[in-house]
C-alpha positions in Angstrom: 52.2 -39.5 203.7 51.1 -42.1 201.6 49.1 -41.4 197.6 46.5 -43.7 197.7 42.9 -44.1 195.4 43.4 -43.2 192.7 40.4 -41.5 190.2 39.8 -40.4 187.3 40.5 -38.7 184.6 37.8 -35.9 185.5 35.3 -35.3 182.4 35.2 -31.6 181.4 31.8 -31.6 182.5 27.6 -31.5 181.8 25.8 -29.0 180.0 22.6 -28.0 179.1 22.7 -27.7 175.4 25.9 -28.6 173.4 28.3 -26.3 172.6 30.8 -25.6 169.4 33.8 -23.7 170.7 35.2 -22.3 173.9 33.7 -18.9 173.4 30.6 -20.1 174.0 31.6 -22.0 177.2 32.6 -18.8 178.7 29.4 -17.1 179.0 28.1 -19.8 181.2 28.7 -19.9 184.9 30.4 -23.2 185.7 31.1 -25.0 188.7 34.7 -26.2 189.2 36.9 -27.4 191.6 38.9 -24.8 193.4 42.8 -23.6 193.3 44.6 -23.9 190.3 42.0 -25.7 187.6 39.8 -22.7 189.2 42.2 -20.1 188.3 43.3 -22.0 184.8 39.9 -21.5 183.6 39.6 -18.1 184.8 42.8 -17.2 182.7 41.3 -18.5 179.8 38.4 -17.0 180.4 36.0 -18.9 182.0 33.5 -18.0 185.1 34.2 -20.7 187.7 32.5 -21.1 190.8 33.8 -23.4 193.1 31.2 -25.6 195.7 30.6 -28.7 197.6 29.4 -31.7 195.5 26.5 -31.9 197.6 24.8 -28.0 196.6 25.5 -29.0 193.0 21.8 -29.5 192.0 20.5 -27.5 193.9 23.1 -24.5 192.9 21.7 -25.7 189.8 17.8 -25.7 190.0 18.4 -22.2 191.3 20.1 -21.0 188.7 23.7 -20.3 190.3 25.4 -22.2 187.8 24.6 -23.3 184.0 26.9 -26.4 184.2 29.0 -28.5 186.5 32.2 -30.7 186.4 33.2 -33.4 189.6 34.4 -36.6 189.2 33.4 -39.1 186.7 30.4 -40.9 185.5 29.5 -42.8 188.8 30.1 -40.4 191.3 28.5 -38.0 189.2 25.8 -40.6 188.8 25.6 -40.7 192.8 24.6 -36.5 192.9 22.3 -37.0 190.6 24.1 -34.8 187.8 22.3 -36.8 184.6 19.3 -35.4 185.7 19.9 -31.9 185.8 22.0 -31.9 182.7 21.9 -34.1 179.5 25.3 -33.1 177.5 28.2 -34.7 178.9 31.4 -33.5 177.8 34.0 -36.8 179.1 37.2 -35.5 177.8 38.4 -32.7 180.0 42.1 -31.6 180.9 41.8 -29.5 184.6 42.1 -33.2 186.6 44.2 -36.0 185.0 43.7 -37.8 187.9 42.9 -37.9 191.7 44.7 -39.2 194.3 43.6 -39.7 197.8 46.3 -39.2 200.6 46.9 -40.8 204.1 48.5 -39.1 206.5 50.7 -40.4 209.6 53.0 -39.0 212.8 56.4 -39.4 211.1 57.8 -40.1 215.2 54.7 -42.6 215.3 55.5 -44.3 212.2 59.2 -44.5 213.3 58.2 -46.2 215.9 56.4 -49.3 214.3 58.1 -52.2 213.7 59.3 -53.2 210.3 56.6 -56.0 209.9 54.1 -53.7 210.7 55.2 -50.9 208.1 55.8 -53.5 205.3 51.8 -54.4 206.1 50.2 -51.1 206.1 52.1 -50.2 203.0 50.7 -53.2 201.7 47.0 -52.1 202.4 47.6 -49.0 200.7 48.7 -50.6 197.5 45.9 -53.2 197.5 43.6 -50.0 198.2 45.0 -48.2 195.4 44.5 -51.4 193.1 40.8 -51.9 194.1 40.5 -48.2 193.4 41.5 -48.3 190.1 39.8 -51.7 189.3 36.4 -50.1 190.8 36.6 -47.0 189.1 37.0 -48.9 185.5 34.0 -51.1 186.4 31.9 -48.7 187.6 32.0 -45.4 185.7 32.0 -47.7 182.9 28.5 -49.0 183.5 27.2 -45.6 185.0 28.0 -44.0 181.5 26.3 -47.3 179.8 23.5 -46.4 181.7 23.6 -42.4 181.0 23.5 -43.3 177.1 21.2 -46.3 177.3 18.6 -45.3 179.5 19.0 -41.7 180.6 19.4 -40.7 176.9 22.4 -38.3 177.9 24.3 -37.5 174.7 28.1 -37.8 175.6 29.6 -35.6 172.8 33.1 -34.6 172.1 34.9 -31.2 173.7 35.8 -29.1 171.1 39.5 -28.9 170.1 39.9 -25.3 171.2 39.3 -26.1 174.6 42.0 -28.0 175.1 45.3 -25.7 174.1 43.9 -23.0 176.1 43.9 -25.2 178.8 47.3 -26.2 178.5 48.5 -22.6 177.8 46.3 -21.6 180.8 47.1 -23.8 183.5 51.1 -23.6 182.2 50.9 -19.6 183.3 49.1 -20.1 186.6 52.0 -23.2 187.7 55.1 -21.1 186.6 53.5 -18.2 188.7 53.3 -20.2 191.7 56.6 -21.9 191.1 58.2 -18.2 191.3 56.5 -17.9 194.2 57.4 -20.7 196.4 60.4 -23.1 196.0 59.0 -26.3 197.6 56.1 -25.3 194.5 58.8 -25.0 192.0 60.6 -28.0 192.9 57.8 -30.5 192.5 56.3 -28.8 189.3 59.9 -29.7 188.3 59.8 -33.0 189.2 56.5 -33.5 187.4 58.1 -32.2 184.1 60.7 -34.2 184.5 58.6 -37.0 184.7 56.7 -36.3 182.0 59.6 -35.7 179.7 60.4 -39.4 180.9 57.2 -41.1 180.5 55.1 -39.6 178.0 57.1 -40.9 174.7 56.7 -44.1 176.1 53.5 -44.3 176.5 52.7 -42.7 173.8 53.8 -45.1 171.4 52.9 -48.1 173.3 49.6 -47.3 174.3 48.5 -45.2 171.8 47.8 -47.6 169.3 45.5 -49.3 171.5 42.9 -46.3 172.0 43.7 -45.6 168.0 42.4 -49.0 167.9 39.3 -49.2 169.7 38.5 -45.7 168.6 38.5 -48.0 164.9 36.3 -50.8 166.6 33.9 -48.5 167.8 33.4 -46.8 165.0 32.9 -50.2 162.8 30.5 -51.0 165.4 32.1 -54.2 166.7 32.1 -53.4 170.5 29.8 -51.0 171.9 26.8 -50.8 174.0 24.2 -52.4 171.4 26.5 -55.8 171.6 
């Protein structure tokens, strides 16, 4: 198989009124996506309900659910989420990141001559760059458009939220690592990664959000320039 479009990082999600505190997110019926962010909020005491993107609204006209999560600002754009809701809470924890996947015959693939792998593995990283590229351009201008002319206030997720997260979704992946070794081995391999990676970019690109965190709040780049 081959990893391919990358999205994301998923906001926490859109609300009706803002809240202060994780407490107050769990007496609201929220729609999720299913397996383990599903079960990591339920450890933490959340009530997610998991649906197609598509019954969204209407799940939410009816009353079925008092807020929503999916992707990010433009495919949320695309369901129509900013007009249900008009709190959007961007920084969420339960999907880093989506990736797409493309399957193929392993006897099929075998098969192929060398010129013809080294293209289609080509395609799939040119698709994964014009993935990333459009998904930069465009949920950037779908949230400029939220704030500008929606008037959808994008606020900040409480603190709270995020170490039960960590603490909640850490149970739920050791229990499935005890469960099944092919689990536990790439859960391993994704610490191990992390342990690799993260001080690096940490320190490297760190300073660059600190910094435009610092520009934004001096006002030199924003949506008013």
């Amino acid at each position: 198989g081959f990893m391919c479009m990358p999205m994301g990082p998923d906001p926490f999600g859109w609300f009706a009124k803002p809240f202060k505190n994780l407490d107050e997110v769990k007496k609201l019926k929220f729609r999720s996506p299913p397996g383990i962010p599903a079960e990591s909020f339920k450890v933490m005491g959340m009530n997610p309900v998991s649906m197609p993107g598509g019954e969204i609204v209407p799940s939410a006209q009816r009353g079925v659910i008092d807020a929503a999560e999916w992707i990010g600002p433009a495919d949320d754009a695309a369901l129509g989420l900013n007009t249900v809701w008009k709190n959007y809470y961007l920084q969420g924890l339960h999907q880093a990141i989506d990736i797409g996947d493309i399957y193929v015959n392993l006897d099929w693939w075998n098969k192929l001559p060398k010129d013809l792998q080294a293209i289609f593995q080509s395609g799939i990283m040119a698709l994964i760059t014009d993935t990333y590229n459009w998904n930069v351009s465009q949920t950037s201008k779908a949230l400029k458009k939220f704030v500008v002319e929606d008037k959808v206030q994008v606020q900040d997720t409480p603190e709270d939220v995020f170490p039960a997260y960590m603490a909640a979704a850490k149970e739920v992946l050791e229990k499935y690592a005890k469960q099944d070794p092919f689990f536990a081995k790439v859960y391993k391999s994704m610490v191990d990664w992390a342990n690799l990676t993260v001080p690096y970019t940490k320190m490297t690109n760190g300073v660059y959000y600190q910094m435009g965190k610092s520009a934004m709040d001096k006002k030199l780049v924003g949506y008013d320039k």
